[in-house]
N, C-alpha and C positions, 0 to 999 in steps of 0.2 A: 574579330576582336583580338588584341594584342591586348597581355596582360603583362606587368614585372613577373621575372623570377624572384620568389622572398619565399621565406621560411612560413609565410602566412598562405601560400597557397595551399587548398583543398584539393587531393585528389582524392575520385572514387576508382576503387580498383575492380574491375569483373573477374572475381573469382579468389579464393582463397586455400587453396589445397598448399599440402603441404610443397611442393613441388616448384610453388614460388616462394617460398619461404626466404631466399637470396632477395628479392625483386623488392619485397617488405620493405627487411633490413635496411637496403641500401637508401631507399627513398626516406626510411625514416628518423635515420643519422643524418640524413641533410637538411633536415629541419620541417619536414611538409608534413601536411595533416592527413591520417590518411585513414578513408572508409574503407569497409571492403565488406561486398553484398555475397554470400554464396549461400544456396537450397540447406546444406548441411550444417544444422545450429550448432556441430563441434568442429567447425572447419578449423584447421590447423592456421591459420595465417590470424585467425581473431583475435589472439593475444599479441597479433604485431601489430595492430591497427591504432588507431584512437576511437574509433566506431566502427560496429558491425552492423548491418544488417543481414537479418536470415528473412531471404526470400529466395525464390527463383529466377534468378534474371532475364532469365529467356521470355517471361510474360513479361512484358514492356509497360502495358499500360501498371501491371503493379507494379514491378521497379519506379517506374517515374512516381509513383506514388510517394513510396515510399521515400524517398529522395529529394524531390520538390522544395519539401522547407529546410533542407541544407544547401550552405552555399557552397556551391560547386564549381571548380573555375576548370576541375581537367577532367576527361573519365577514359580509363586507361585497359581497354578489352584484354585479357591476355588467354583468350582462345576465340575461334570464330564465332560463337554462340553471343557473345561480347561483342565482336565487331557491329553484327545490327543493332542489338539495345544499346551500344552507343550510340551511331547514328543515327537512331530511331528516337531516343531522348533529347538532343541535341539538335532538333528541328521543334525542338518544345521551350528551349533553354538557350539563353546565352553563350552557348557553349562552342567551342572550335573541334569540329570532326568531319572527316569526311561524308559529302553528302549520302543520301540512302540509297541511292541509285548507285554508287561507288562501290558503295559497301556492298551492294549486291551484286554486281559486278564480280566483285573479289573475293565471293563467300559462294555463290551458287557457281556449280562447276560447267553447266551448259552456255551459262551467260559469258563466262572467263574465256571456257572453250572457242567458242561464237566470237569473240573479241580479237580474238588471238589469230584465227584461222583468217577473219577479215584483213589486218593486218599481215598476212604474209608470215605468220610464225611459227616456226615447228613444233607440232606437239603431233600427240599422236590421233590417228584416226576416230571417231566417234559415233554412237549414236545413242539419240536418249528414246527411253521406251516407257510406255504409261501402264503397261499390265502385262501378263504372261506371252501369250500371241506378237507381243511387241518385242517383248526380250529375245523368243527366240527365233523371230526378224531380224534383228539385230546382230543377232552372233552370225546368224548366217551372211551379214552384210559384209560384219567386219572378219570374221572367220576366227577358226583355232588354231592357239592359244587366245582368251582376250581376256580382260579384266572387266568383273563388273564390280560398282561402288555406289552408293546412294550419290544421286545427282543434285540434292540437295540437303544433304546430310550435312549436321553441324557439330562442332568436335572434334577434327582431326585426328589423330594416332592411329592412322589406317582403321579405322571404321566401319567395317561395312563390306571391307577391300578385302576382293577372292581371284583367283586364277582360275580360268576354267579353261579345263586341256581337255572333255569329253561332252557332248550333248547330253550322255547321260548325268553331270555332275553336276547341269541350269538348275533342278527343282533344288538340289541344297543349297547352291549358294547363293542363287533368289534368295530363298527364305533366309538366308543368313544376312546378306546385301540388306533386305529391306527391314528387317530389326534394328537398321539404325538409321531409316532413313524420316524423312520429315513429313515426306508428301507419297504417291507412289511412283513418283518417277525413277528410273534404272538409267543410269550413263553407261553404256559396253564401248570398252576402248579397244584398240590393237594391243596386243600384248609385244614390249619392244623386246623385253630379253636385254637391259643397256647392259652395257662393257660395266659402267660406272655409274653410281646414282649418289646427288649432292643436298646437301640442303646450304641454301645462302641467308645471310644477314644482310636487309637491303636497310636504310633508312634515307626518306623522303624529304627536302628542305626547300620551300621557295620552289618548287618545282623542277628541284633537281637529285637525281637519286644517284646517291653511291652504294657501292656493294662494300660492305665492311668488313665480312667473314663467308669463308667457303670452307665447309665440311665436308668428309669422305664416307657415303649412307654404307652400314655395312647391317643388310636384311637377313633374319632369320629365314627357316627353307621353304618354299612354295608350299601349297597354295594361297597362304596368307604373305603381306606385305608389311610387315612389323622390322623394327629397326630395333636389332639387338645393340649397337653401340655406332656412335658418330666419332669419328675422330679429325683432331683439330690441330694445325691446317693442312688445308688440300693439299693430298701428291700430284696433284694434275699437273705438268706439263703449264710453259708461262704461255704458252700460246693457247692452250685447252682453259686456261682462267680467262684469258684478254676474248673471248668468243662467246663463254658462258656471262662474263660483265655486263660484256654487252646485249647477249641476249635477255640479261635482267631488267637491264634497262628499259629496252624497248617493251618487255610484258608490263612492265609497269606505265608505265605512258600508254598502252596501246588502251586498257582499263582505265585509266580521265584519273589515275592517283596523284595528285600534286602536292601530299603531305604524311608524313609518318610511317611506322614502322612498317616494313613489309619482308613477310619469310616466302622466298621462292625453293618449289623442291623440281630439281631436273635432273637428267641422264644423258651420257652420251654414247654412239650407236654411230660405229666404222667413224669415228673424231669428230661429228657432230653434235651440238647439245640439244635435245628438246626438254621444252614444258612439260611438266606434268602439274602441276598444282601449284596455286599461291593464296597467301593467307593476310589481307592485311591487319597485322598484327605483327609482332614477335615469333622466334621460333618458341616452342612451348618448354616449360619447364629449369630446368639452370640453365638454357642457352641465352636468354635474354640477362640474366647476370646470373652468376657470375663470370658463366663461360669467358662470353667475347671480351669482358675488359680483362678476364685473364691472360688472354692469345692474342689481343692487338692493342689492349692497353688504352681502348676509346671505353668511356661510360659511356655506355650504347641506353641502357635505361633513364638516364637522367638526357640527355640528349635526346630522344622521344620525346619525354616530357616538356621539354624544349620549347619543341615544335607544335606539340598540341595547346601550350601557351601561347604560340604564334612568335615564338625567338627563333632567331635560326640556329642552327645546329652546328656547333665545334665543327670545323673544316675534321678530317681523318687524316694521319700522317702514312696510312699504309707498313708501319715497320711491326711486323711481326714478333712477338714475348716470346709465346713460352708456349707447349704444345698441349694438349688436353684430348684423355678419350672418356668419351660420358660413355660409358658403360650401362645397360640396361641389363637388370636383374630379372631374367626368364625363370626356366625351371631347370637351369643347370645343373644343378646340385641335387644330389642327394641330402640325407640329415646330416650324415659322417662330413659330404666334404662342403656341406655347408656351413655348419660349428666351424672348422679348419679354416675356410675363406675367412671366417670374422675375425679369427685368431691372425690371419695376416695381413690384414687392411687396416686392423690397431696399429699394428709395429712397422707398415708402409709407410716411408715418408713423402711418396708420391700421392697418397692420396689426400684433397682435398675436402671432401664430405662424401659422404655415403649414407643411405638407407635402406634397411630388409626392411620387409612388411613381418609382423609379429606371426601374421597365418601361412606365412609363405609356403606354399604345397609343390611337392616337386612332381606331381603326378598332374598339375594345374596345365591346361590347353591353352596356349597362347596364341592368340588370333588378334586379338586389336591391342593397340599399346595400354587400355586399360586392364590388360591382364598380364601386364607387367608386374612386378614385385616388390620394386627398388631400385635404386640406382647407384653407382661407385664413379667420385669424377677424380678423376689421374690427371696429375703435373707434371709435367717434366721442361726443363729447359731446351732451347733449341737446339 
């Protein structure tokens, strides 16, 4: 289905946290209609919308309920949990998104894996396990250090995601691993130790995918995998970009994706890149806007939307604006030099928006990016 671009299309959005609060705006100065479904009946994005619904979208059959007798021309996931209830409604509906089998493909990490490994692609070692006896199979397959993460956990922001450097530290972070997992499956990877670890902006058109934006992953300290700040753009080396492009490329084709948004996160290891995970969707939070049209000057948002209307999407010119570090708000601070930080991000003219959380506790354990606090995004010219 091929629809006009007009001020009369409906989109539905999955998800409303305050974190999209850019991705809103932008759609809704350009004249679109826009819903947006989330569990939380004070979800922050509900006063940007034109319609809310409070439901949970992860049940599908109620979402499509729910949604049915409005007319819906686009449904725009903006975290994995999204990714299937769109495609999942959208074999009920009119609708243009990639098929379900796609979506699972590019949402479940054994099937990706599996995909990737057939095609000849780097990532790292694996093995998926269904209960205890299996997991610590598993470690012993893949050996110490390794990584275990919910194999089909939904969500993203390291989730679930533990290092495990001793046999004796399986039964914790099993039990931490599987608090966020879906089913009981366990994925134990090789632990790579990268040089360097990236997250990319792919977008999908007609069957041809360019990479838009490449970030520098800068992780808080073992054993968790949380991303204390991204910064924008890559220092890689033009030969370490022209290897990882293309390695995006081919993870995406190797997955059957022939349309929209896709966030790949990888690393490289003695100047090669591997996979580690891909999302189709956007990266989460101000990366989908306002980051990228700040740092490469493409409306990466509205050009998705584009595409899921079935237009094609604005060619990319590659010139690089302006630099950007999205900053994530941990438990750095104390009270003293937390007051002090707010008192200079007022009178910073590099910063572009920021948020503390009202309960921000500096004593708070930070393990997955939902125990993050806030975020500060910094501009600077090139």
């Amino acid at each position: 289905m091929s629809l006009l671009l007009s001020q009369n299309n409906h989109l539905l959005l999955l998800g409303g946290s305050l974190y999209y609060k850019h991705t809103y705006q932008t759609l809704s100065k350009k004249g679109f209609k826009l819903t947006c479904i989330d569990s939380n009946p004070q979800a922050y994005c509900r006063s940007l919308a034109d319609n809310f619904i409070h439901a949970d979208y992860s049940d599908i059959d109620l979402a499509y309920e729910k949604i049915k007798p409005l007319n819906i021309d686009c449904i725009l996931p903006l975290n994995d949990v999204g990714v299937i209830t769109a495609a999942s409604i959208a074999e009920l509906m009119p609708i243009k998104s990639p098929s379900l089998s796609v979506a699972k493909s590019a949402t479940y990490k054994p099937l990706m894996k599996k995909a990737w490994v057939k095609n000849n692609l780097p990532t790292a070692n694996y093995f998926v396990a269904e209960n205890y006896n299996e997991v610590i199979e598993g470690v012993r397959v893949i050996g110490l250090p390794c990584i275990l993460k919910p194999a089909n956990g939904l969500g993203g922001g390291s989730r679930g995601v533990v290092v495990v450097n001793k046999f004796q530290e399986i039964d914790n972070a099993m039990n931490f691993t599987m608090s966020f997992a879906d089913d009981s499956k366990v994925l134990i990877e090789e632990f790579m130790d990268y040089q360097s670890e990236h997250s990319i902006e792919c977008l999908v058109s007609d069957e041809i995918a360019e990479v838009i934006l490449i970030g520098d992953n800068h992780k808080i300290e073992l054993p968790f995998r949380v991303n204390k700040k991204i910064t924008y753009p890559t220092n890689l080396s033009k030969n370490k970009q022209s290897k990882l492009i293309e390695l995006c490329k081919r993870s995406i084709d190797a997955l059957g994706i022939s349309f929209g948004a896709v966030h790949v996160e990888a690393g490289f290891k003695k100047g090669d890149p591997y996979l580690i995970e891909l999302g189709l969707r956007a990266g989460g939070g101000a990366i989908f806007h306002p980051i990228t049209k700040i740092v490469t000057g493409y409306d990466y948002v509205s050009e998705a939307v584009k595409v899921l209307l079935g237009i094609n999407a604005a060619k990319y010119d590659f010139r690089l604006k302006k630099k950007v570090e999205y900053q994530f708000i941990t438990n750095q601070y104390d009270d003293r030099s937390l007051n002090l930080f707010k008192k200079n991000i007022k009178r910073n003219s590099k910063v572009y928006d920021y948020h503390i959380e009202q309960s921000y506790d500096p004593e708070k354990k930070i393990k997955t990016g939902l125990d993050r606090q806030g975020y500060v995004i910094f501009v600077e010219n090139l």
